[in-house]
C-alpha positions in Angstrom: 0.0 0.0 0.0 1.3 3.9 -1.4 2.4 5.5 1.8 0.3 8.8 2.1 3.7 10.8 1.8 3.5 9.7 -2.1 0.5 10.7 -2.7 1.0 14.3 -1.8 3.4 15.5 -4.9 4.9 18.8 -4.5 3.4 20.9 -7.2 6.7 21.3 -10.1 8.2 24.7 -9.3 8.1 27.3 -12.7 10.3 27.1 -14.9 12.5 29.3 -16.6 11.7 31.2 -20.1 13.2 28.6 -22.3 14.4 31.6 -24.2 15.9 33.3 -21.5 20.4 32.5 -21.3 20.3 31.1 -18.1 17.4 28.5 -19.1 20.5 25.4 -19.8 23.2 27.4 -17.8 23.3 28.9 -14.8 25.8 31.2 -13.6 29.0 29.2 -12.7 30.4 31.5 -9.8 33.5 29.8 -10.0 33.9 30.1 -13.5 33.6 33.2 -13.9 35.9 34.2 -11.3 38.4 32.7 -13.0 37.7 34.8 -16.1 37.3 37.9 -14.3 39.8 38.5 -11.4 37.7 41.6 -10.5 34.9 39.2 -9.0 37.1 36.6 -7.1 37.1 38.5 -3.8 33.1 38.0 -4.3 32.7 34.2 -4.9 33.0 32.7 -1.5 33.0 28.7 -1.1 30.4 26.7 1.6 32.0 24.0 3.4 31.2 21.6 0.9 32.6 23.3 -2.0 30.0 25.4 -3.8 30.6 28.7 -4.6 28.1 31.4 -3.7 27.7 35.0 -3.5 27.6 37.6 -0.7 23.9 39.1 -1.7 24.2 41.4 1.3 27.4 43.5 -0.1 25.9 45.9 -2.8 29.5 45.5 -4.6 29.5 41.9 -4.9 25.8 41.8 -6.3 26.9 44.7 -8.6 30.2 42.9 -9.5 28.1 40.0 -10.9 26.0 42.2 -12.7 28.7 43.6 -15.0 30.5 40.6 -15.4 27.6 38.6 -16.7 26.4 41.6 -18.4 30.0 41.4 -20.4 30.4 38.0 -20.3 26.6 36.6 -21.5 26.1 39.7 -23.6 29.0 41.7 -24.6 28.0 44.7 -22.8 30.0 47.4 -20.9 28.0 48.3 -17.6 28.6 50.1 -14.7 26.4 52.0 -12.2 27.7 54.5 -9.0 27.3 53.7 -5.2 23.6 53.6 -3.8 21.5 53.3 -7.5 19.5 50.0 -7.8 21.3 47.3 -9.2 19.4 44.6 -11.4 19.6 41.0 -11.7 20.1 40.2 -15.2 18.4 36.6 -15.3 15.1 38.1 -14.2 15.2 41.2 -16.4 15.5 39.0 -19.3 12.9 37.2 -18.0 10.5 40.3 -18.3 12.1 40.8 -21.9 11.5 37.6 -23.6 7.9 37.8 -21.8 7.4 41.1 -23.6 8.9 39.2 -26.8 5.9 36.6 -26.6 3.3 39.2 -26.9 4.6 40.9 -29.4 5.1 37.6 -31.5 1.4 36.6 -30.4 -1.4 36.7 -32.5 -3.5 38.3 -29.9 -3.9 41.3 -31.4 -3.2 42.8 -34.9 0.9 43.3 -35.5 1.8 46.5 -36.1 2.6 46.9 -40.4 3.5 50.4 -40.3 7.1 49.9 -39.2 7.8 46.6 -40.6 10.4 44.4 -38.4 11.3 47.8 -36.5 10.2 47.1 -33.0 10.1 50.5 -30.2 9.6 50.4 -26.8 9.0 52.8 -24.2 11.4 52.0 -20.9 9.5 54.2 -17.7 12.4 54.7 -15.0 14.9 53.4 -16.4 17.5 53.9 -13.8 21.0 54.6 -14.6 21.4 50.7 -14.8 19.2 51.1 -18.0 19.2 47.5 -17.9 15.8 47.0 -20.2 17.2 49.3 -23.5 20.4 47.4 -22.7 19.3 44.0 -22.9 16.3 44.7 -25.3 18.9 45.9 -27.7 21.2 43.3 -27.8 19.4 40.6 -27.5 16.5 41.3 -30.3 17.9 44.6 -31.9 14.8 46.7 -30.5 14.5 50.6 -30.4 13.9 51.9 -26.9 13.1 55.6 -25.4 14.3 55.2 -21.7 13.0 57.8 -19.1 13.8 59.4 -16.0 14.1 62.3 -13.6 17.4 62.3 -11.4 20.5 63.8 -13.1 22.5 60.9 -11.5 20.2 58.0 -13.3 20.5 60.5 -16.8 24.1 60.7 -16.7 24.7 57.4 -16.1 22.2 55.9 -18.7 23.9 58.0 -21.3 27.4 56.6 -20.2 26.0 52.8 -20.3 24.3 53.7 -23.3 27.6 55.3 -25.4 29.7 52.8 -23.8 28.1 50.2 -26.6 28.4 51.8 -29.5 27.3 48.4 -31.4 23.8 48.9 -30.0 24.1 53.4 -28.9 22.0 54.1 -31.8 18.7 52.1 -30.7 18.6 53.6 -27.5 18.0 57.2 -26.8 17.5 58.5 -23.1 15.3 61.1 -22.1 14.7 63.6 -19.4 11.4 63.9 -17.7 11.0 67.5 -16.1 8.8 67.1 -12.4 6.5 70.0 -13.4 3.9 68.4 -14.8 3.7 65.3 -12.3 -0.2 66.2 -11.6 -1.2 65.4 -15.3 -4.7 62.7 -15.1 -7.5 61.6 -17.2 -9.3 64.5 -16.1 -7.0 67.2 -17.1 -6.7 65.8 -20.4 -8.6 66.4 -23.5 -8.9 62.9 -24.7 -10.3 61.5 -22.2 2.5 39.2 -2.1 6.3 39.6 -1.8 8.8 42.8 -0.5 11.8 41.5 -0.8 14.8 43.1 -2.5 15.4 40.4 -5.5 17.9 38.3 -4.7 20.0 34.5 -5.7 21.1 34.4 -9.3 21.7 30.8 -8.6 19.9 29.7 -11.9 16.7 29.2 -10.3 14.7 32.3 -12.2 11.6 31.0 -13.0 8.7 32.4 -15.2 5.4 30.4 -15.2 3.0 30.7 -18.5 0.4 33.7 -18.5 -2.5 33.3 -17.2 -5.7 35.9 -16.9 -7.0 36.7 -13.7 -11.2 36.6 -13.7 -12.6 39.8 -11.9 -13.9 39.3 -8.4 -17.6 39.6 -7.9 -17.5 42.0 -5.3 -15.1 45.8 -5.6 -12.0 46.8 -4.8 -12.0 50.2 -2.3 -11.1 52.6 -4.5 -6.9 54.5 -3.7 -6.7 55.9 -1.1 -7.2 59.9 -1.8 -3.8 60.6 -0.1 -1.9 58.1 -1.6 -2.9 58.6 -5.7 0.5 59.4 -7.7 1.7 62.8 -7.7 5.2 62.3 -8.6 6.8 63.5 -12.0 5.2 62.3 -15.0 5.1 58.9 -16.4 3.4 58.7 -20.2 1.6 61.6 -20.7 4.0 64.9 -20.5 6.9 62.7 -21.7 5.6 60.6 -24.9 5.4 62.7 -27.6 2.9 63.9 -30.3 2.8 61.1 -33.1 5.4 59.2 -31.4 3.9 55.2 -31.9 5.2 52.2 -29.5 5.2 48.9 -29.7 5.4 48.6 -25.6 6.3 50.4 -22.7 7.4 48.5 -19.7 8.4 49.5 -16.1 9.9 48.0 -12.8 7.4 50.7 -10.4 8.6 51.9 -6.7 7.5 48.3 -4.9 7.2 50.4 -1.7 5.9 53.3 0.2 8.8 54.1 2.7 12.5 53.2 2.3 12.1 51.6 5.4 9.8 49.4 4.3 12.2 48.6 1.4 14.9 47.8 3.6 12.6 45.0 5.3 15.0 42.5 3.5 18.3 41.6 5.8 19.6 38.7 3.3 19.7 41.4 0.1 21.3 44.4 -1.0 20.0 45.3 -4.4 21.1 49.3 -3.5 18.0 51.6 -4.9 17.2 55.4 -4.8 14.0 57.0 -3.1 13.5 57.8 -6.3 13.9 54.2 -7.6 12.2 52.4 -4.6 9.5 54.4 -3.2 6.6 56.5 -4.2 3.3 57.7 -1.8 1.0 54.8 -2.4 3.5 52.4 -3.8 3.2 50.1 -6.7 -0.3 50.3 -6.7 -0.5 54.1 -6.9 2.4 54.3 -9.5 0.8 51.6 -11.7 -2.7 53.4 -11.7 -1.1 56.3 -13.0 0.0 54.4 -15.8 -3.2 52.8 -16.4 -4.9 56.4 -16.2 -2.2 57.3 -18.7 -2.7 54.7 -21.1 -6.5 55.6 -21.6 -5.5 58.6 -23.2 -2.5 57.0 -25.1 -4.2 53.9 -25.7 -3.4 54.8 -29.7 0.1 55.6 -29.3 1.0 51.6 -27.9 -0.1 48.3 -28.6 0.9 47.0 -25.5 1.4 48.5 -21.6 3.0 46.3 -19.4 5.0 46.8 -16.0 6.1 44.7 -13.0 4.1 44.3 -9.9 5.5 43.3 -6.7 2.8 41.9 -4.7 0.6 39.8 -5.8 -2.3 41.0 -3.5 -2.4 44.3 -6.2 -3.1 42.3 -8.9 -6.7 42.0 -8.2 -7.0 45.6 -7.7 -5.2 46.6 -11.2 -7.2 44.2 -13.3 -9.9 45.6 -11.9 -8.9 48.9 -12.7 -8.1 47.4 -16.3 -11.9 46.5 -16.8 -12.7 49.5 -15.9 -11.3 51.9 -18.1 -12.0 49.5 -21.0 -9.2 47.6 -22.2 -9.9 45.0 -24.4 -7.2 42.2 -23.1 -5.4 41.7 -19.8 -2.0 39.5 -19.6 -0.2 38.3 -16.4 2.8 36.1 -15.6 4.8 35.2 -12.4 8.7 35.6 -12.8 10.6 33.6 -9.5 14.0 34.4 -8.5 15.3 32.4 -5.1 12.5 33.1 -2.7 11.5 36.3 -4.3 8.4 36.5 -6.7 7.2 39.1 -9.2 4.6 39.3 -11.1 3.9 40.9 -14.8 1.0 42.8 -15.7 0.1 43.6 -19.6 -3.2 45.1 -21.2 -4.0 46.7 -24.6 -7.3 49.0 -25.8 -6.4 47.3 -29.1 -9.4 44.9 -30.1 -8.2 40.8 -30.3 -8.0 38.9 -33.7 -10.4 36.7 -33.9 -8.7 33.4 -33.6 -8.6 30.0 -35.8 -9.7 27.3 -33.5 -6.5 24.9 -34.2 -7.4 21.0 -34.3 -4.5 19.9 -32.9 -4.7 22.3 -29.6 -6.7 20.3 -26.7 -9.7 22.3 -26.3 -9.9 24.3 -23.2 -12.9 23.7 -20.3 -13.5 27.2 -19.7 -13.9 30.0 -21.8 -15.1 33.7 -21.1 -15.9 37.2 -22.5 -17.1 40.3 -21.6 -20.0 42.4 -22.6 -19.3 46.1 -22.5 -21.0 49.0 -23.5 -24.3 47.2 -21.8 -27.4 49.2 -23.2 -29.3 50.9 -20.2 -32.4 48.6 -21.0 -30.9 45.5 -20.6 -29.9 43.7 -17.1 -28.1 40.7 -16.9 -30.9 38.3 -16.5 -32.4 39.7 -20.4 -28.3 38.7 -21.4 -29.2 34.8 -19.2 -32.4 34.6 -21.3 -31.0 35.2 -24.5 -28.5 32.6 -23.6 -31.2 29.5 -22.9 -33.2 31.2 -26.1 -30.1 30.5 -28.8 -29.0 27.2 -27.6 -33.1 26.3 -27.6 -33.8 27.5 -30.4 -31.4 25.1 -31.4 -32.8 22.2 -30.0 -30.4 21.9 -26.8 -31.8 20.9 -23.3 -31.5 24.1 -21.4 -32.3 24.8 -17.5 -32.0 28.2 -16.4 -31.5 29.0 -12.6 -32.6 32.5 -12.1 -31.3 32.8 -8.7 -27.3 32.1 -9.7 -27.5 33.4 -13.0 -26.7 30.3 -14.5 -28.0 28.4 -17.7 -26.8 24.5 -17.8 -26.9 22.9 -21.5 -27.1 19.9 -22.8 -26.7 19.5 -26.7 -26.4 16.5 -28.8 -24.1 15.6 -31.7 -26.6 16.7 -34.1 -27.5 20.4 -32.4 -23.6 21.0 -32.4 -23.7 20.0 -36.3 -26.8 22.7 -36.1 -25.1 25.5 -34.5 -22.1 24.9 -36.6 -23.6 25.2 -39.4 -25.6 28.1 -39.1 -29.0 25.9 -38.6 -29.7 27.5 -35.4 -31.4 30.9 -35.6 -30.5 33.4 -33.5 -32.8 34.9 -30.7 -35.3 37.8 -31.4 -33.4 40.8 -32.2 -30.1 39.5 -33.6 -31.0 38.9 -36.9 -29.0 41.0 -38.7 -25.6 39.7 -36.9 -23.3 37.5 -38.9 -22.5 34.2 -37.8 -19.0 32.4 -37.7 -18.0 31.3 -41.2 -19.1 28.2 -42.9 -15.8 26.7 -43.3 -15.5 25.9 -40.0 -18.5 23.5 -40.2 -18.3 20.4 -38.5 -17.3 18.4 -41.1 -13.8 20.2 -40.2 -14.2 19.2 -36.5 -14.6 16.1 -34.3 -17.4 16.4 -32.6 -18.5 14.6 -29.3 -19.1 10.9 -29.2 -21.6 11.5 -26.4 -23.7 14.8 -25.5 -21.4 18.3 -25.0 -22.9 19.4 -21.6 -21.6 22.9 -20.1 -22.8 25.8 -18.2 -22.9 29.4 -19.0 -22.7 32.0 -15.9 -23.2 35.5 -16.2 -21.9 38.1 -13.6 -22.3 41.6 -13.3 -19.3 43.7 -12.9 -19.2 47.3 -13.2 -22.1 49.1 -14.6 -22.6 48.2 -18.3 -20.0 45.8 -18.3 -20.8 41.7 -17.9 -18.6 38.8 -18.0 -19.9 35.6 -19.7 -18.2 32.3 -18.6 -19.1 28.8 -20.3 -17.2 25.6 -19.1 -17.5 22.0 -19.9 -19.6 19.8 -17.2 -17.1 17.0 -18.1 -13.5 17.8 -18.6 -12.2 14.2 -19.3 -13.3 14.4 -23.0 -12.3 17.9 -24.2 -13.7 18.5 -27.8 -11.2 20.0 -29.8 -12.5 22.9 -31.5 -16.4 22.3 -31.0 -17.0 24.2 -27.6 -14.9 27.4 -28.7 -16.5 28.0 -31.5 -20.4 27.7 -30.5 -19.3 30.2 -27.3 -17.7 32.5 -30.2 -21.2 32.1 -32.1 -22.6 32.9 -28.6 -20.4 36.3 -27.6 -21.0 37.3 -31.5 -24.7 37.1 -30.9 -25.2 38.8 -27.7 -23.0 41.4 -28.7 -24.6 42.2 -31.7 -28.2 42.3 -29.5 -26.9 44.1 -25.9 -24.1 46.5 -26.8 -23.9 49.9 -27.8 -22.1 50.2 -31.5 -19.2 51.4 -30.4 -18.4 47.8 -28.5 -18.8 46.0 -31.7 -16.6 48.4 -34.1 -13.8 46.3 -35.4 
């Protein structure tokens, strides 16, 4: 008989971006200290041998830095005493994470500028470790900002000091007199710790999007909104067109609280750590900001620090109307990060690919709800299509829930355009004909899910279908009768505007 020990597995620990250097090969200390005297009085040995690094001393951690920034990619780095120093495993972590968005098919690529790619680094420290890497690694254009004459002048001298890559990168001064910029002044509109072990165990786990919660977020504090320098708006320029911006915020509201950490020494400014309000004030801003710049990127992104804010920023997200909301967890040693992207830019619509196992749930959201319509008309419509088609439906008024049952047959029927749409939606088109089911394999036995429909912030509803029995996933099949759906009740509930390509 199993002892009860083996049946508890440990869930497998993230991995690393399989793109990222240090994926194969982690830093070997001791190897490098033999290539680099300058970081041999820095590599210390345990008793049994290993070599390790002092993460306390801000030299040694800054040591390593510029060597494996020279050794891994041929760059020329150096920062003064006191400014925050980066670890360059996670950093590329962030980059190749950026990389996968960009290379999605998410939304629409941007044709205009052909292979040119440009992002938008806010706070870019005078490590200016994102241009740096960005550059070198996938030959990007970056604008990097910032407000300290220290970070500026040392930027410029990490930037120059690689003339192979100087040309991508330009640096740019942000002037603290218009740090009040909002929304509203414009026309158009769960970790702490300092980051610490490059020991090879960086870690990024696949994206994943976070479902709203049912219930609100207290709105920011009044005395702790941004107020600091600006961020986008004031610095980003008329015309100027990004393919990204991304951002490592102040994690912290006091440098005390930044100092919490007695096993790191990553250095770090006021400027670079702290902010009134913290992460969650700073990012806010540059959610506020990206509302009015939504056409000038295609994606925001930044890092988040505790994972407790998440909830509140995707919330936040919904709210001002973005269209798609990414996230990912990058692991370092014991420290965890987490990254946040979004983009007003509206979603291709996907191919359904045959060979990708079908996922169990799927959901969308409903925005631009017309005033005459509540969620329960959205829950009736729902049991009206799928019975109209001939499916067993029963609706539960009281938890806004429809539960359907449909036959090999009816999914032929929806597939092919036999089942009419519900009163009102006539005039919508339906999914094309050539993915009819004779392209698909459809379920042996009924395909049984239920669709839920929640209210979240006024005019805005999230639909959520998922498969009753997730043994037999139907490849294919479930997608695109809930794409049929959310192309129906679109067409019916929203305003035009919601609909517009």
């Amino acid at each position: 008989m199993p002892s009860k020990k083996n049946k508890r597995k440990r869930p497998e620990r993230p991995t690393i971006h399989p793109k990222n250097k240090y994926s194969d090969n982690p830093p070997d200390f001791s190897l490098l200290a033999s290539l680099y005297p300058s970081l041999k009085p820095f590599v210390l040995y345990s008793r049994d041998g290993r070599p390790r690094i002092d993460w306390t001393d801000f030299n040694s951690t800054r040591e390593l830095t510029r060597v494996l920034l020279l050794h891994d990619h041929g760059l020329n780095w150096w920062i003064p005493d006191g400014q925050l120093c980066p670890t360059v495993p996670n950093r590329s972590n962030y980059i190749h994470w950026v990389e996968d968005l960009l290379s999605s098919d998410i939304i629409p690529k941007n044709s205009n500028n052909g292979d040119i790619v440009r992002g938008f680094d806010i706070g870019t420290g005078a490590n200016c470790i994102y241009p740096l890497l960005g550059a070198s690694l996938l030959g990007w254009n970056f604008v990097g900002s910032d407000v300290t004459d220290v970070a500026l002048e040392w930027a410029e001298k990490n930037v120059k000091g690689n003339q192979q890559i100087s040309e991508l990168i330009e640096i740019r001064k942000v002037t603290d007199c218009q740090g009040a910029i909002s929304i509203q002044d414009s026309n158009c509109g769960e970790s702490v710790n300092c980051e610490n072990k490059m020991d090879g165990n960086v870690t990024v786990v696949e994206e994943v999007e976070l479902l709203p919660s049912s219930s609100f977020d207290p709105p920011l504090d009044m005395n702790k909104k941004y107020s600091g320098p600006p961020l986008l708006l004031g610095v980003v320029r008329d015309g100027e067109k990004f393919d990204f911006c991304m951002c490592n915020p102040p994690f912290f509201e006091t440098m005390e609280e930044a100092g919490l950490n007695p096993k790191t020494s990553c250095g770090g400014t006021p400027e670079e750590m702290v902010c009134p309000g913290g992460e969650k004030a700073f990012i806010t801003r540059i959610i506020e900001d990206s509302v009015v710049l939504k056409e000038s990127f295609r994606w925001f992104t930044s890092m988040v620090g505790r994972k407790v804010n998440l909830k509140f920023l995707t919330s936040k997200l919904r709210e001002v109307g973005v269209t798609i909301v990414k996230t990912t967890e990058f692991v370092q040693g014991q420290t965890c990060r987490w990254g946040l992207a979004w983009s007003f830019v509206p979603p291709v619509r996907k191919i359904i690919s045959l060979l990708v196992p079908e996922k169990s749930s799927l959901s969308f959201t409903l925005e631009g709800l017309q005033r005459q319509f509540s969620a329960f008309h959205v829950l009736q419509s729902v049991e009206s299509f799928f019975c109209t088609g001939g499916a067993s439906c029963k609706l539960n008024a009281s938890s806004f829930v429809v539960d359907i049952t449909a036959s090999n047959d009816q999914c032929k029927a929806f597939l092919r355009d036999e089942a009419k749409p519900p009163n009102g939606a006539a005039t919508c088109n339906t999914l094309e004909a050539s993915h009819s089911s004779s392209h698909l394999h459809l379920p042996l036995n009924n395909l049984s899910f239920r669709v839920s429909v929640f209210q979240q912030i006024p005019g805005t509803l999230l639909v959520k279908a998922s498969l009753q029995h997730r043994d037999g996933p139907v490849p294919g099949v479930f997608s695109l009768i809930i794409q049929q759906l959310e192309k129906i009740l679109r067409c019916k509930f929203c305003r035009e505007k919601t609909t517009r390509n």
